[in-house]
C-alpha beads as a LAMMPS data file, in Angstrom:
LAMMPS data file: protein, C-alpha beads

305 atoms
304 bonds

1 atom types
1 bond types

-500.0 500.0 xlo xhi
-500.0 500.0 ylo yhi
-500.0 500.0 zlo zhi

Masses

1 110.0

Atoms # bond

1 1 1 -350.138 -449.858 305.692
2 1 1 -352.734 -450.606 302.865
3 1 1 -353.757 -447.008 300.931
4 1 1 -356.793 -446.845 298.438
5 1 1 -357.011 -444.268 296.175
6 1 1 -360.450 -442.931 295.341
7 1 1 -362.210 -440.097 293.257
8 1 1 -364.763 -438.172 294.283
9 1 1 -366.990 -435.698 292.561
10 1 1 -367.518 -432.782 295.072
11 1 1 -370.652 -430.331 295.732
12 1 1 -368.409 -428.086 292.806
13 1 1 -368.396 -430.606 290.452
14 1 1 -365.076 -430.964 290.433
15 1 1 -363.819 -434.687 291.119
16 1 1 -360.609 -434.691 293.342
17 1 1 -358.475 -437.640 294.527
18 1 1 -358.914 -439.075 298.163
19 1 1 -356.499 -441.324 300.149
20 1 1 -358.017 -443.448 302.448
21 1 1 -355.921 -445.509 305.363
22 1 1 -356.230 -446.957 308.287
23 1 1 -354.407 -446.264 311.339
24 1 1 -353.941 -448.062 314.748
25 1 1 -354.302 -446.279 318.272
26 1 1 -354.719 -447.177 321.698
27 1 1 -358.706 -446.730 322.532
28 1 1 -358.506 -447.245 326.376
29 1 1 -357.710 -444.449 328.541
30 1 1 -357.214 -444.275 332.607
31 1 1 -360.051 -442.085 334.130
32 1 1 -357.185 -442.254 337.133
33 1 1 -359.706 -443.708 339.311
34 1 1 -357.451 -446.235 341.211
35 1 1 -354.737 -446.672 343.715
36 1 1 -353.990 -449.906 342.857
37 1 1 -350.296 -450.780 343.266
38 1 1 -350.030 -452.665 339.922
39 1 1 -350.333 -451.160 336.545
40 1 1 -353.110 -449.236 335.771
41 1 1 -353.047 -448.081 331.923
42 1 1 -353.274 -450.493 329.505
43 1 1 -352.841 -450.555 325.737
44 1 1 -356.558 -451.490 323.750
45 1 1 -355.465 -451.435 319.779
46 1 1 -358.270 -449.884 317.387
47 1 1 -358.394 -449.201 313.783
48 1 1 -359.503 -445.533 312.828
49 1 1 -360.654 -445.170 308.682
50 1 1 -358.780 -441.921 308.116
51 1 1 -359.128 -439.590 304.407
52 1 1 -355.908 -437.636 302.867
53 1 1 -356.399 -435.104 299.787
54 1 1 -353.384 -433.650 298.014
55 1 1 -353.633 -430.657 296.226
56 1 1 -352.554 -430.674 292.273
57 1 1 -349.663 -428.811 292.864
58 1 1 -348.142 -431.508 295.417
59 1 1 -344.367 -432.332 294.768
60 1 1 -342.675 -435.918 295.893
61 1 1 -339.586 -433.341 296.126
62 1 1 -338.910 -429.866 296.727
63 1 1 -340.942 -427.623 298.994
64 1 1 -343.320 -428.905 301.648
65 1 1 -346.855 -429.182 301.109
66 1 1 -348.823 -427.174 304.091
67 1 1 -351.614 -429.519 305.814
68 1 1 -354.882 -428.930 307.247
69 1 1 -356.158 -431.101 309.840
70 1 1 -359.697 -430.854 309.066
71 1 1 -362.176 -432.258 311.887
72 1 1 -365.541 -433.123 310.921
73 1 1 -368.752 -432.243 312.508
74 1 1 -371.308 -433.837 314.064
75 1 1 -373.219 -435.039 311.306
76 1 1 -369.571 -436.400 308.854
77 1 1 -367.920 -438.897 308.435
78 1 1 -364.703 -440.467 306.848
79 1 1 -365.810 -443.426 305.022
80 1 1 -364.436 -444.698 301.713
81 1 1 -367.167 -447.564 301.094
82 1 1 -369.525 -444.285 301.358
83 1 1 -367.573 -441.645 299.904
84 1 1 -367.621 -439.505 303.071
85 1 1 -364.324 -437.233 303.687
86 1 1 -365.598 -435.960 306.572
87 1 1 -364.342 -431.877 307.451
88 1 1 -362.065 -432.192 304.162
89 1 1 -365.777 -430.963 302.165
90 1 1 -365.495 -427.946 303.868
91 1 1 -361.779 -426.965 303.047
92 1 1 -361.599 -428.079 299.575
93 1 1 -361.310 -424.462 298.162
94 1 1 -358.009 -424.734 300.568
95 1 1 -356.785 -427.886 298.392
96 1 1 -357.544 -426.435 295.145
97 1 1 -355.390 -422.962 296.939
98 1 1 -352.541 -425.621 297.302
99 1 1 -352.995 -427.189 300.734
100 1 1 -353.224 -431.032 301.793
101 1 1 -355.860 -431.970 304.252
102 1 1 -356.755 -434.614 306.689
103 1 1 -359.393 -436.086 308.648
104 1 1 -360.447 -439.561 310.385
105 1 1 -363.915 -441.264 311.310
106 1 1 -362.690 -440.962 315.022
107 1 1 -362.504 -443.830 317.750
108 1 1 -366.135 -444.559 318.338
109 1 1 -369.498 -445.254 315.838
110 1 1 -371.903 -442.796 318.043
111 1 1 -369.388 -440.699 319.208
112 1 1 -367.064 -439.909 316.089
113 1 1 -367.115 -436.222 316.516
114 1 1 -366.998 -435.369 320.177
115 1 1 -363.776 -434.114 320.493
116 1 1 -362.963 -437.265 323.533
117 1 1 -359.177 -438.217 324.070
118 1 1 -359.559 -441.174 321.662
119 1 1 -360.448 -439.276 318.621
120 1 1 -357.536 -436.669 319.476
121 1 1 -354.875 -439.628 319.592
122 1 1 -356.110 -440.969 316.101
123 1 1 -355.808 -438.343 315.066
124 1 1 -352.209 -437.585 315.621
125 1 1 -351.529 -440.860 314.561
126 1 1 -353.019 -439.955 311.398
127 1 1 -351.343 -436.649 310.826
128 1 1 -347.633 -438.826 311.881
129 1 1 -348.616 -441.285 309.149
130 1 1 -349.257 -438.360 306.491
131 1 1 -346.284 -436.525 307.327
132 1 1 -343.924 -439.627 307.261
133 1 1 -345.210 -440.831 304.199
134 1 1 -346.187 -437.293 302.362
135 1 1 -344.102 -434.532 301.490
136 1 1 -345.973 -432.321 303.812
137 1 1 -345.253 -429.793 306.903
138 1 1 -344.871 -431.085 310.867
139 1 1 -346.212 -427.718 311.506
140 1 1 -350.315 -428.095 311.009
141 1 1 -352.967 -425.646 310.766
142 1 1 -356.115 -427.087 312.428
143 1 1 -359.890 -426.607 311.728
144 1 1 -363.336 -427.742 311.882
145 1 1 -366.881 -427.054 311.764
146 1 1 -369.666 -427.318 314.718
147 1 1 -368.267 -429.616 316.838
148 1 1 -365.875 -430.322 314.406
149 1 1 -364.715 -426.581 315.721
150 1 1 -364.300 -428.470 319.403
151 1 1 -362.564 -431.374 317.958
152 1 1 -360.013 -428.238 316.766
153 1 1 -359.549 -426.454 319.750
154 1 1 -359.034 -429.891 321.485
155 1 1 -356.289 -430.521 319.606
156 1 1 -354.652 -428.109 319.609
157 1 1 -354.603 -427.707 323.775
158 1 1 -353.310 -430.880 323.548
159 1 1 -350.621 -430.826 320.738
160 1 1 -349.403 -427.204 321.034
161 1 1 -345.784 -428.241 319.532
162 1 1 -347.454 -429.189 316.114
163 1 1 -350.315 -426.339 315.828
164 1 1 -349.422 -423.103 313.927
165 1 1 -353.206 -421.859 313.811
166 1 1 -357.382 -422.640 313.963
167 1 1 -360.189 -421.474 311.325
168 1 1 -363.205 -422.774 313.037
169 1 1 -366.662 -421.957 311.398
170 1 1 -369.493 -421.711 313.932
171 1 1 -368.103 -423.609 316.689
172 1 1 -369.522 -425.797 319.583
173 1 1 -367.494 -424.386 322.356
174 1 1 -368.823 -425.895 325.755
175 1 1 -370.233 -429.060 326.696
176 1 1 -371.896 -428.073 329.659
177 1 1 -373.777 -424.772 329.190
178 1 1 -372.774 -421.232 330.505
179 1 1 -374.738 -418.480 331.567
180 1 1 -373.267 -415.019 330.107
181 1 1 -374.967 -412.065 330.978
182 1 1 -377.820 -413.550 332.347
183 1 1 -378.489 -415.437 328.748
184 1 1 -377.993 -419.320 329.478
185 1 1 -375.879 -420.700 326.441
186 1 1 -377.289 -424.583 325.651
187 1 1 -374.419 -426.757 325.900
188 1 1 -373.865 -430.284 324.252
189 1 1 -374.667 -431.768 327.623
190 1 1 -378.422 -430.075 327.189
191 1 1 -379.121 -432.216 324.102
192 1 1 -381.109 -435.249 325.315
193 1 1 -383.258 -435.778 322.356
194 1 1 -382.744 -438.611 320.097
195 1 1 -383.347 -438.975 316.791
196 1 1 -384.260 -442.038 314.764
197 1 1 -382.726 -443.993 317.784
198 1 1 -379.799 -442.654 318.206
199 1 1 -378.078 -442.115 321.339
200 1 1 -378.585 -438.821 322.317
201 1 1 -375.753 -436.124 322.276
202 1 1 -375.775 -436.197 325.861
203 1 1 -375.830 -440.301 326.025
204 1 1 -372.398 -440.069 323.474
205 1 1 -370.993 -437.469 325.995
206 1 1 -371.298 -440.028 329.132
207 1 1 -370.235 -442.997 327.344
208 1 1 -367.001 -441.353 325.508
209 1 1 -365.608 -439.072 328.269
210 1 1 -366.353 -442.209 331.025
211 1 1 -368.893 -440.502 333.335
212 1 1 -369.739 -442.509 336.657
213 1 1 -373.574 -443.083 336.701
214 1 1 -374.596 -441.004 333.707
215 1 1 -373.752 -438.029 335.779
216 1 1 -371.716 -434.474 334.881
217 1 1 -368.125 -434.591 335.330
218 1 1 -365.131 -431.820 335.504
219 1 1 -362.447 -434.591 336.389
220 1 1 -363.163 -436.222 332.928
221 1 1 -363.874 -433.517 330.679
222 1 1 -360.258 -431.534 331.734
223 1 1 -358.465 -430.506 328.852
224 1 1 -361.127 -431.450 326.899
225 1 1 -364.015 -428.765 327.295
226 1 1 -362.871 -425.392 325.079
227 1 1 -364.228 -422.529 327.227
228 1 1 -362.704 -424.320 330.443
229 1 1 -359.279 -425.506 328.915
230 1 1 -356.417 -423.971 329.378
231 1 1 -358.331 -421.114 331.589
232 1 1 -358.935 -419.297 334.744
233 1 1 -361.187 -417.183 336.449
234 1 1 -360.288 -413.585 337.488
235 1 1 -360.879 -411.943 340.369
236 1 1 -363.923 -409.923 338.647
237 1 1 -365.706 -413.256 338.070
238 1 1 -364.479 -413.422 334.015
239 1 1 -363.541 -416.394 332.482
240 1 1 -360.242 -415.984 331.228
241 1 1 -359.050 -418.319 328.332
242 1 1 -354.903 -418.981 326.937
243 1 1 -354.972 -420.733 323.774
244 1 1 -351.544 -422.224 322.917
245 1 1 -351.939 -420.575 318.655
246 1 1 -354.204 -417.713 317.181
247 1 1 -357.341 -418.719 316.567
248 1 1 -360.229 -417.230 313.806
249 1 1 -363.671 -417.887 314.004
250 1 1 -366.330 -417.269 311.527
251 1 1 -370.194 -417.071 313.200
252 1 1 -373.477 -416.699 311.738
253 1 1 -375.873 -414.184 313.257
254 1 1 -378.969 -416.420 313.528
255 1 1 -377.520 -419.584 313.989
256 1 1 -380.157 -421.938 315.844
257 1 1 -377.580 -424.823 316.509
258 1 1 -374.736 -422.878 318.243
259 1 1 -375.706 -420.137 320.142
260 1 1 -373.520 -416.809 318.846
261 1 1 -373.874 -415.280 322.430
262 1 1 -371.249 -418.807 323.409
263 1 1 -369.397 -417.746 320.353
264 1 1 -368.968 -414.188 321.639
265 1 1 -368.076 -414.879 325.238
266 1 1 -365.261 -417.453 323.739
267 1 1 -363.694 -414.539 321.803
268 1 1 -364.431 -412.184 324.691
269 1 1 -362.539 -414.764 327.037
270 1 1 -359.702 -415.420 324.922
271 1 1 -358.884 -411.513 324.613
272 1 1 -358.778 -410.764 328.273
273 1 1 -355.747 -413.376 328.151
274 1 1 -354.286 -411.357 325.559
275 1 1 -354.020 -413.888 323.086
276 1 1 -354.402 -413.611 319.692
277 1 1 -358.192 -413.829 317.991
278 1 1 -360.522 -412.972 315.263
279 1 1 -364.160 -412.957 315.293
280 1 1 -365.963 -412.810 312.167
281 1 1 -369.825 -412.650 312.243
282 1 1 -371.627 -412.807 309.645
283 1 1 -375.064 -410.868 309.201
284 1 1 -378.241 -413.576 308.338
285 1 1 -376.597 -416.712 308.414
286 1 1 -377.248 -419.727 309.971
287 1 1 -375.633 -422.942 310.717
288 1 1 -374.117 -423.673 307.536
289 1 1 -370.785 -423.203 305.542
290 1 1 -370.989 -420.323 302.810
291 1 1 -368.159 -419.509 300.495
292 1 1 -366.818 -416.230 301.941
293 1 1 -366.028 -418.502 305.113
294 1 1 -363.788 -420.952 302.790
295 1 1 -362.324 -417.938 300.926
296 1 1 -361.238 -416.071 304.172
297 1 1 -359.906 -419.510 305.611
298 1 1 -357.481 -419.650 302.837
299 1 1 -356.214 -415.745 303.205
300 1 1 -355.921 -416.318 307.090
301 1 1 -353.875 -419.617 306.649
302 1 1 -351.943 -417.727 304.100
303 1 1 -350.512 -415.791 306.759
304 1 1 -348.475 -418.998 308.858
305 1 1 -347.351 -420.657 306.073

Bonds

1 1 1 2
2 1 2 3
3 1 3 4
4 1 4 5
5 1 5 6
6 1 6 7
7 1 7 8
8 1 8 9
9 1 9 10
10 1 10 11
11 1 11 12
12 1 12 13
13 1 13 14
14 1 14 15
15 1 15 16
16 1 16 17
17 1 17 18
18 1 18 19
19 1 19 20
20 1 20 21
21 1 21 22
22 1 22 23
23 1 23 24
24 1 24 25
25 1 25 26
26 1 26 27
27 1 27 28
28 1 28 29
29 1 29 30
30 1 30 31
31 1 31 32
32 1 32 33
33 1 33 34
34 1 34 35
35 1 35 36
36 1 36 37
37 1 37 38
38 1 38 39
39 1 39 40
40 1 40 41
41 1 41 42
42 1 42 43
43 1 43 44
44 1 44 45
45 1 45 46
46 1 46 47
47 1 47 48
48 1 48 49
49 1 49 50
50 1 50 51
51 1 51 52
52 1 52 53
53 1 53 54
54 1 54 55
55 1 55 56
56 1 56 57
57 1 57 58
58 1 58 59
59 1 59 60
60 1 60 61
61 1 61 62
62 1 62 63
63 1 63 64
64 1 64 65
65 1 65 66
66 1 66 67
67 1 67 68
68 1 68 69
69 1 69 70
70 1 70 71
71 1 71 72
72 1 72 73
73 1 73 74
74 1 74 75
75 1 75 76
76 1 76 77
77 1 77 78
78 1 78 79
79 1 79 80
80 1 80 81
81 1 81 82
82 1 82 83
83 1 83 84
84 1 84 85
85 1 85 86
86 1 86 87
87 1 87 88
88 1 88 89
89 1 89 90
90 1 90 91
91 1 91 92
92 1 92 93
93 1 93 94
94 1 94 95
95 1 95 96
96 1 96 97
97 1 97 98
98 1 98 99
99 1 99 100
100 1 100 101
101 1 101 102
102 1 102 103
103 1 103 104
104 1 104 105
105 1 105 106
106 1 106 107
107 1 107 108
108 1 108 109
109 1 109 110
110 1 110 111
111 1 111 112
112 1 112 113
113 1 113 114
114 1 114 115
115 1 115 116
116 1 116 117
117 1 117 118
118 1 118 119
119 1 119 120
120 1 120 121
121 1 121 122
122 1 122 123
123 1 123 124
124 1 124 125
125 1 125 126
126 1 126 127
127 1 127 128
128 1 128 129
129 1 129 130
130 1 130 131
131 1 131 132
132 1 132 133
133 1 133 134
134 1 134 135
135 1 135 136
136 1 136 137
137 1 137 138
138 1 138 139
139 1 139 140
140 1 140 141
141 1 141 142
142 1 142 143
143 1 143 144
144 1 144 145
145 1 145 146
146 1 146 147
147 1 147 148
148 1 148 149
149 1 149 150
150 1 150 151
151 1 151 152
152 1 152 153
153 1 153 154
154 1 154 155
155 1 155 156
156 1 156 157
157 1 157 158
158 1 158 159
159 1 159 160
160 1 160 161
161 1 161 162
162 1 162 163
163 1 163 164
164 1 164 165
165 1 165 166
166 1 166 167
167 1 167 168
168 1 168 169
169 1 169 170
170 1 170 171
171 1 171 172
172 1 172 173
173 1 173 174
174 1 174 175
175 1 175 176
176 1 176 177
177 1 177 178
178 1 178 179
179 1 179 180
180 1 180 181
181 1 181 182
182 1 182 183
183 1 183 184
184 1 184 185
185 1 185 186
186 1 186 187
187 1 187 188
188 1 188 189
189 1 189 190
190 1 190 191
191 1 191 192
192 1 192 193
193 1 193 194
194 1 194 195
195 1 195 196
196 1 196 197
197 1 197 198
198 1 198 199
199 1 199 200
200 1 200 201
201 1 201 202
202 1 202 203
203 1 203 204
204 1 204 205
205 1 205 206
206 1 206 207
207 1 207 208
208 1 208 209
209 1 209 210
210 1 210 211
211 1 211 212
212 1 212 213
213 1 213 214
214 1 214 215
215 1 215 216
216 1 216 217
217 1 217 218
218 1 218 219
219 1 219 220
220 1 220 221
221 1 221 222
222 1 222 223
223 1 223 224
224 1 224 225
225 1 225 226
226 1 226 227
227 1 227 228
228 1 228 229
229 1 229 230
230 1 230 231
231 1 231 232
232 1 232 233
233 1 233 234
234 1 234 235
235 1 235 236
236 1 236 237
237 1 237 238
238 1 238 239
239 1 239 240
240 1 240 241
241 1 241 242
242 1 242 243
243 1 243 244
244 1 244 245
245 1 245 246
246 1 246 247
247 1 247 248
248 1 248 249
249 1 249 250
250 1 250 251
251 1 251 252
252 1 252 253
253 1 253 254
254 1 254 255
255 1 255 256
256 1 256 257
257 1 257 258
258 1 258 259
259 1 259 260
260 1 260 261
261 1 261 262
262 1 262 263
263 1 263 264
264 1 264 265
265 1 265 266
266 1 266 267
267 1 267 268
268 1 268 269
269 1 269 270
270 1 270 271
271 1 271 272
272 1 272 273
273 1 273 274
274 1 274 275
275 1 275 276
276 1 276 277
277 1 277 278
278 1 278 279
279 1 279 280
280 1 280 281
281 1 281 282
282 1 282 283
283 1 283 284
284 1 284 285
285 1 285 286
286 1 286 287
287 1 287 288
288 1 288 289
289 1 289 290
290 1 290 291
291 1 291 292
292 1 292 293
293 1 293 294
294 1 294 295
295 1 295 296
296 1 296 297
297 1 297 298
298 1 298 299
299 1 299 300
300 1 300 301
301 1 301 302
302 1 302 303
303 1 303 304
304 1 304 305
């Protein structure tokens, strides 16, 4: 496995170390859409650009380093020819607190940060390769911003052994729009613009998660929607959501981009499970990361490790 080490000046000033790799995954996935008495999965070998950052007061020896899986949202990247680090800008105050954190590019060009099977299993394969290599915990905590925030929950609902807890800022929670209280909640499958030629969010969605005819599909999207994974509904008509690890979310009041009513309904499901979760909203703000978010990320982390 080739490693390049790289430093990068942050948004603080402060330059910090990066470890950029490369790992290997299988890209193809069965839809299970035959009966075929032969075999039907296959193995398809990609390459996923993936970014490490270890924290100054990482030890060869000794105690464990705690690590952050930190998913990128829909606008990053993990790039080393462009200095992108993806959803490791937004933890950094978490590395300089004494955590290690990872991200990777994800399995696709125009759909890097949809939260689709692919970019789940490069990740893992990532996070195996950092903890193999690294003096760092098998026990992750997970997070993300925007969609970034789906990318989180995804992966979490689908490695529950390896996930001690979430810190998602301003989440995208469903792909397909819900209607709460009579106030319909825009969903990534609503998003048909394009912008300077770019597929659409809604063109990524039907090419990553394999739908027939550029049409909406449940079969493809299980396990892989938030508000739907991992969830029932209860006799009084109330979504009803088990997440497998507490979960905190910080939400800004007059965010444009996610809608906090989606935000609400999330937390709203989760409790009626019982499960464990924290809503923080936050009065004026917007789409956008603000330090009291990154402070608070490191005290609730603090608390698992």
């Amino acid at each position: 496995m080739e490693i390049r080490k790289k430093r990068i000046p942050g948004k603080d000033g402060k330059e910090r170390e990066f470890i950029f790799f490369k790992v290997r995954y299988n890209h193809y996935r069965d839809v299970s859409t035959s009966s075929a008495l032969t075999p039907r999965d296959r193995e398809e070998i990609a390459e996923c650009e993936c970014v490490l950052c270890l924290p100054e007061s990482y030890s060869e020896a000794g105690e464990e380093t705690p690590l952050i899986l930190a998913f990128h949202g829909a606008g990053g990247r993990v790039s080393e020819e462009e200095s992108s680090i993806g959803g490791i800008s937004a933890v950094l105050p978490c590395v300089d607190a004494g955590y290690a954190a990872l991200d990777v590019c994800g399995s696709e060009p125009h759909g890097r940060t949809m939260g689709c099977p692919e970019h789940l299993f490069a990740a893992y394969k990532a996070y195996r390769y950092a903890v193999k290599n690294y003096n760092l915990t098998e026990r992750v905590l997970v997070a993300g911003a925007s969609m970034g925030g789906h990318t989180a929950i995804n992966f979490v609902n689908m490695f529950p052994s390896v996930s001690l807890a979430v810190g998602i800022f301003y989440p995208r929670l469903n792909m397909d729009g819900v209607t709460v209280d009579g106030h319909y909640c825009i969903g990534t499958w609503d998003k048909t613009e394009s912008k300077d030629g770019a597929p659409s969010t809604r063109d990524r969605i039907i090419d990553i998660y394999r739908f027939r005819g550029s049409e909406w599909s449940d079969e493809t999207t299980i396990g892989l929607n938030p508000y739907r994974t991992r969830s029932f509904v209860g006799a009084d008509g109330k979504r009803v959501v088990i997440p497998p690890c507490p979960i905190k979310i910080w939400q800004g009041e007059t965010d444009t981009v996610v809608d906090p009513v989606m935000v609400r309904e999330y937390y709203e499901s989760v409790r009626r499970s019982g499960s464990y979760i924290e809503l923080r909203m936050l009065e004026g703000i917007g789409h956008s990361t603000i330090p009291v978010m990154q402070e608070e990320l490191i005290i609730w982390f603090n608390r698992f490790v």
